[in-house]
C-alpha positions as CSV (number, residue, x, y, z in Angstrom):
1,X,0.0,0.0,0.0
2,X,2.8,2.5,0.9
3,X,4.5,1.5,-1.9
4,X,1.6,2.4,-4.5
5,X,1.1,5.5,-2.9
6,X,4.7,6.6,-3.6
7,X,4.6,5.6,-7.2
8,X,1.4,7.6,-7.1
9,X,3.0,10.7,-5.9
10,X,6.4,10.2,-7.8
11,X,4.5,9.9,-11.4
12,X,2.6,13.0,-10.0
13,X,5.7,15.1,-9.3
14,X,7.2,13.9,-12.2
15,X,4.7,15.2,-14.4
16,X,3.8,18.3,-12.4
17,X,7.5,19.0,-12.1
18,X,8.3,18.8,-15.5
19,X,6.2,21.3,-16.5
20,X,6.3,25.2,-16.5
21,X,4.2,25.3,-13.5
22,X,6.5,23.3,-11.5
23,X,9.6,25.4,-12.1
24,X,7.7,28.6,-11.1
25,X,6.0,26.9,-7.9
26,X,9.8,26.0,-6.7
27,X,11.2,29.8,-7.9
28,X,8.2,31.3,-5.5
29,X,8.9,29.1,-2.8
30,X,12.1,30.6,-2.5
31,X,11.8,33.7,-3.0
32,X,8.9,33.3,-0.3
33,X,11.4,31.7,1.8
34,X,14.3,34.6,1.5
35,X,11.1,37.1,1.9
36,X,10.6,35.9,5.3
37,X,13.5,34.1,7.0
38,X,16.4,35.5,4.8
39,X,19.3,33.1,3.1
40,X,19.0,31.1,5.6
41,X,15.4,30.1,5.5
42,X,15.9,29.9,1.4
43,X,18.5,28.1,2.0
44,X,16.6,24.9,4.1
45,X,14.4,24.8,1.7
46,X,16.5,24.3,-1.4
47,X,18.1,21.9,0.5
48,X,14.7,19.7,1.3
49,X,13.1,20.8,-2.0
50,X,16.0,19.4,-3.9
51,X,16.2,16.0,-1.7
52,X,12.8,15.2,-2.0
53,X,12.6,15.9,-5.4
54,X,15.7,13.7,-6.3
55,X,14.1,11.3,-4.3
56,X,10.8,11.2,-6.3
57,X,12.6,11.2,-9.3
58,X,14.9,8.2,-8.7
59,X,11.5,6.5,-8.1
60,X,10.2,6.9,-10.8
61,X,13.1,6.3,-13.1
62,X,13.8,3.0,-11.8
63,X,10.8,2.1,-12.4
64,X,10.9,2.9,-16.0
65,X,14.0,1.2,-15.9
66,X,12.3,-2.1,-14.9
67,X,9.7,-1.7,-16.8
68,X,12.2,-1.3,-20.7
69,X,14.1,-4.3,-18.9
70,X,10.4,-6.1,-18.9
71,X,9.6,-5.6,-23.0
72,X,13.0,-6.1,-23.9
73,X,12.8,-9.8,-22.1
74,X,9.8,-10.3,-24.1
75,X,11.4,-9.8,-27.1
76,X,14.1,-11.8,-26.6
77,X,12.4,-15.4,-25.9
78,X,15.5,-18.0,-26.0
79,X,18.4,-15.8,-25.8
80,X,20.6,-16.5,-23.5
81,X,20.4,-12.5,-22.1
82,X,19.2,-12.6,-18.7
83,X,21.3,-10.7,-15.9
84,X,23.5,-9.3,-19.0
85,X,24.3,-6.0,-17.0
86,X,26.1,-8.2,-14.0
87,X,28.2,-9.7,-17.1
88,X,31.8,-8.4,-17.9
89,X,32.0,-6.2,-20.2
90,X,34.4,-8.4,-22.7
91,X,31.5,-10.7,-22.0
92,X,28.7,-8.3,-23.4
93,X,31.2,-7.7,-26.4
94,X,31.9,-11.1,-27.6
95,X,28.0,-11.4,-27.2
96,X,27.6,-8.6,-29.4
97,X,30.1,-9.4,-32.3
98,X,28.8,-12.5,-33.1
């Protein structure tokens, strides 16, 4: 349950954060922040703003990740590819070449 609630609000930010909207909510929050409290209050907040949103946004892009990783198993029934990003890289090479 707490997990689909977090990949609820990370597509959200995601989305909402991406857009114009998003970048101006974050620009008034700190200028609302230096208003008030000074550098230091703007400060704090960059700090948490930028956590939390690095934090949403690592969500959601592993789960993209997983979810390419997902279609490209299903399109290669029978090839010996699974786990190929553990392999060594002169592994993934002499794959590759032929």
């Amino acid at each position: 349950m707490m997990q689909r609630a977090f990949d609820r609000l990370s597509e959200t930010s995601e989305r909402f954060l991406a857009s114009w909207w998003g970048f101006c909510s974050i620009v008034a929050g700190i200028v609302a922040c230096f208003s008030l409290w000074g550098w230091d209050g703007a400060d704090r907040y960059i700090y948490v703003i930028g956590f939390l949103i690095v934090a949403l946004l690592i969500g959601a892009g592993r789960r993209d990740a997983k979810a390419v990783h997902a279609k490209l198993d299903a399109m290669t029934p029978g090839h010996d590819l699974d786990r190929l990003e553990e392999r060594a890289e002169r592994e993934i090479e002499e794959m590759r070449d032929g």
